[in-house]
N, C-alpha and C positions, 0 to 999 in steps of 0.2 A: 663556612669552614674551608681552610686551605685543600686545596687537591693535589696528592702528589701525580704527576706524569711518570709512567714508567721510561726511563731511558737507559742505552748500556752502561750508563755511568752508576748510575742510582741502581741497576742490576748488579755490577760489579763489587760495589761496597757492601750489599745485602748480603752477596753471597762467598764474598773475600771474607766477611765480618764471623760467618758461622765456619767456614772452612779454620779460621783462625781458632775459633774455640776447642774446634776438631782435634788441630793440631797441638794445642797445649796441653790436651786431654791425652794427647799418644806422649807428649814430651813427658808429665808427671808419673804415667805407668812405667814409662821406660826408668825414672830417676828415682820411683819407690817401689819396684819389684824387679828384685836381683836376676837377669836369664829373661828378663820379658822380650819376648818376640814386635813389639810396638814396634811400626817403621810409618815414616812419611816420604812423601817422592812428589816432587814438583811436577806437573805435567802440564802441559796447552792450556797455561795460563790460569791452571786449578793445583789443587792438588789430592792425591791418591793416600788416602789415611787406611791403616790397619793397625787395630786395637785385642786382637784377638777373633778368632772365630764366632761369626753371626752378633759379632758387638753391634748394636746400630751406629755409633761411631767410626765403623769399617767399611767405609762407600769413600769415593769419589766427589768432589763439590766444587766447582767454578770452572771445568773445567769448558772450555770455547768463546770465554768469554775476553779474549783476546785475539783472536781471527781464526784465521784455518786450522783445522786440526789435520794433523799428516799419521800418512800409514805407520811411522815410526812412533807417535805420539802413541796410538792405539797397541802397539806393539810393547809398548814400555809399559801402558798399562795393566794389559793383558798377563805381562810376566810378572810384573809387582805381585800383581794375586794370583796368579796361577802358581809360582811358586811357594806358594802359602796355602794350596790349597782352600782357596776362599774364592767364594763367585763374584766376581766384577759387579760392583752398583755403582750407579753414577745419578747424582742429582743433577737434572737437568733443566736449566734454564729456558724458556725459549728463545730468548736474546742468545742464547751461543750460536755459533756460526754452524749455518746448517750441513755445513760438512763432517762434523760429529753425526748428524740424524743419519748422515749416507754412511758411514762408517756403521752404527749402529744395525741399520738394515741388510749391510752387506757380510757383516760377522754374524748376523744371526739373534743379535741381542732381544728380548721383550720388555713390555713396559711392567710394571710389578704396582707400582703405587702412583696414588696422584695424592697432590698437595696446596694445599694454598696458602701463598704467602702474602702475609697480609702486612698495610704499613701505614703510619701515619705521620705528617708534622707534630714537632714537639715546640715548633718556633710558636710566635705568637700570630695569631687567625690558623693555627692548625686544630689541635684537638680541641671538644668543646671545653669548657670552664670543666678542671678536675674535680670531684666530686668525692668524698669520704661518705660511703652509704651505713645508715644506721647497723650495726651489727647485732645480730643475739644476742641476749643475755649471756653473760658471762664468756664471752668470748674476747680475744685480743690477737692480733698479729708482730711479731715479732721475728728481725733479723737475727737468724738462725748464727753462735759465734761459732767458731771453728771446732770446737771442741762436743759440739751435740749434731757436727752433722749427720755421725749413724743414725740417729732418730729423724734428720730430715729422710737421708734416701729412702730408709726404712717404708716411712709414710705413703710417699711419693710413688715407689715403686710397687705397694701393694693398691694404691689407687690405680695405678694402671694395670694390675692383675687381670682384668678382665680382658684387656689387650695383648699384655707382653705378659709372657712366667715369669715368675719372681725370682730368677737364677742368681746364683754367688756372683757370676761374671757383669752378669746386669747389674748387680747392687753394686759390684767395684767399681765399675766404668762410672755409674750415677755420682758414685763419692768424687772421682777423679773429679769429673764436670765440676761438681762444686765446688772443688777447692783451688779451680781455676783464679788466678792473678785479676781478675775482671770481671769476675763471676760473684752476686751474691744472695742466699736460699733465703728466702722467709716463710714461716710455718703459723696457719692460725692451728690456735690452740683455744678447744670446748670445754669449759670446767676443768682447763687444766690439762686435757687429752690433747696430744696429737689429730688434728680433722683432716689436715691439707695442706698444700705448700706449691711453693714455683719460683723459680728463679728469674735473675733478671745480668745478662751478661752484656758488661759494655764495652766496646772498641769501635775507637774512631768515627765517636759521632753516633752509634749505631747502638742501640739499646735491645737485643735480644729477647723477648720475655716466653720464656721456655720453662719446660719440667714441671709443668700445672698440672696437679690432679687432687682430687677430692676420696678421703675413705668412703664407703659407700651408704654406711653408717648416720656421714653428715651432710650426704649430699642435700639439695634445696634450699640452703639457707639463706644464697647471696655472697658464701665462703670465696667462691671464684671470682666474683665480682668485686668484693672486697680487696682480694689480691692484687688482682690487675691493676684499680686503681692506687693503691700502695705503690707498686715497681713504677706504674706511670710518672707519680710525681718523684719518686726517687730518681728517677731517667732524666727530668726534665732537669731538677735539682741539680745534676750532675754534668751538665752542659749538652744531653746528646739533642743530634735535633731530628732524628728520626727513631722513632719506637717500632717493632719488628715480630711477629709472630708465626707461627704454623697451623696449621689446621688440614685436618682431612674434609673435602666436600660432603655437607649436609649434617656433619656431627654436631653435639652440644657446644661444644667447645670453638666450632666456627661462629655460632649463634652470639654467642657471648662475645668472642669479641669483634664482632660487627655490631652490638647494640654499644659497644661504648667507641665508635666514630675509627675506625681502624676500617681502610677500604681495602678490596680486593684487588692487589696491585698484578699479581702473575700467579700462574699455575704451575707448577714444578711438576716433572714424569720422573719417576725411579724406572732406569731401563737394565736389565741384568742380563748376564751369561755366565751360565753355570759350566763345570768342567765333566758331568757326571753324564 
């Protein structure tokens, strides 16, 4: 199997590639809710997204991934959300230039979360031979059309219930996401029920496969498994030639997709300052 190398190059598209979805996600709030507070702001080679208050789409992303960050960079950011009353998050790379870390330390920032992002070739000698694994009885997967994605977010967001509340603002953000230009949801469905679902967002090569959870109801089935490899071949189908995930260290969902050939390419840190 292909190995990907991590370089700032192969950093910068990973993490240009999720900032971009960030961004069309603040662009569709802003162009379908009259008075929405959405704003974007370019900064040191990333850019500064705010979606609303405690949106997980309201953080920071790429940003050092272009050389030095300056006192004025951090200063722009600072104000971006401070005048918004929202605490500065920034996903960080560790390829960003370490003058973000000293900036970091010297403002007082902490780390809040770690992540891993994981990647694989989609060319040929990269992932092993795709596989469609036997499903349940009576089960089927299908891409979710425009018109039934309240039932995808729906889904989705009470499978991650046990992580995130199930808030109005959360299910709006989830709907934006999907209905992203590049974005698209599929839902397996058990006798007919809603079980599970995940998306899979493409730009520029870069195959995303995000917003996977399982009702709790159907969890063990192979549902996740089933999914991934679905968005895989749709990705590959689609020209990208790098496939892209998230994972929290040690969870099911890291597990999973390291058994289907996605290596652990970098660690991302969430570093915050709050204003309180």
């Amino acid at each position: 199997m292909l190995q990907l190398h991590l370089t700032l190059e192969l950093a910068r598209r990973i993490e240009n590639a999720e900032a971009r979805a960030a961004i069309e996600t603040a662009e569709l709030l802003d162009s379908q809710r009259a008075g929405t507070s959405a704003a974007v702001e370019h900064i040191a080679g990333g850019s500064a997204i705010y979606c609303g208050p405690d949106s997980p789409v309201t953080q920071a992303v790429a940003m050092g991934l272009d050389g030095p960050v300056s006192d004025h960079d951090m200063d722009r950011l600072e104000s971006f959300y401070r005048t918004r009353s929202e605490t500065v998050r920034v996903e960080t790379c560790p390829l960003a230039d370490a003058s973000l870390i000293t900036h970091f330390r010297q403002r007082g920032y902490y780390a809040t979360e770690f992540s891993n992002v994981f990647a694989a070739s989609l060319l040929d000698g990269g992932l092993p031979a795709l596989f469609r694994p036997e499903l349940p009885p009576n089960t089927v997967i299908e891409m979710v059309p425009s018109d039934q994605l309240d039932l995808w977010t729906l889904t989705v967001a009470e499978g991650f219930a046990e992580t995130f509340p199930v808030t109005k603002e959360m299910l709006n953000v989830m709907k934006l996401f999907a209905c992203g230009p590049h974005t698209e949801c599929y839902l397996a469905l058990v006798d007919g029920l809603p079980a599970a679902g995940g998306t899979v967002a493409m730009r520029d090569g870069v195959a995303g496969l995000f917003g996977a959870s399982t009702l709790p109801a159907f969890r063990n089935r192979g549902l996740q498994t089933a999914l991934l490899q679905v968005r895989l071949e749709r990705a590959r189908a689609a020209g990208c030639d790098i496939a892209v995930s998230l994972a929290r260290p040690g969870s099911p969902s890291e597990r999973n997709i390291a058994r289907h050939g996605l290596q652990t390419l970098y660690t991302r840190v969430k570093f915050e300052r709050d204003w309180k």
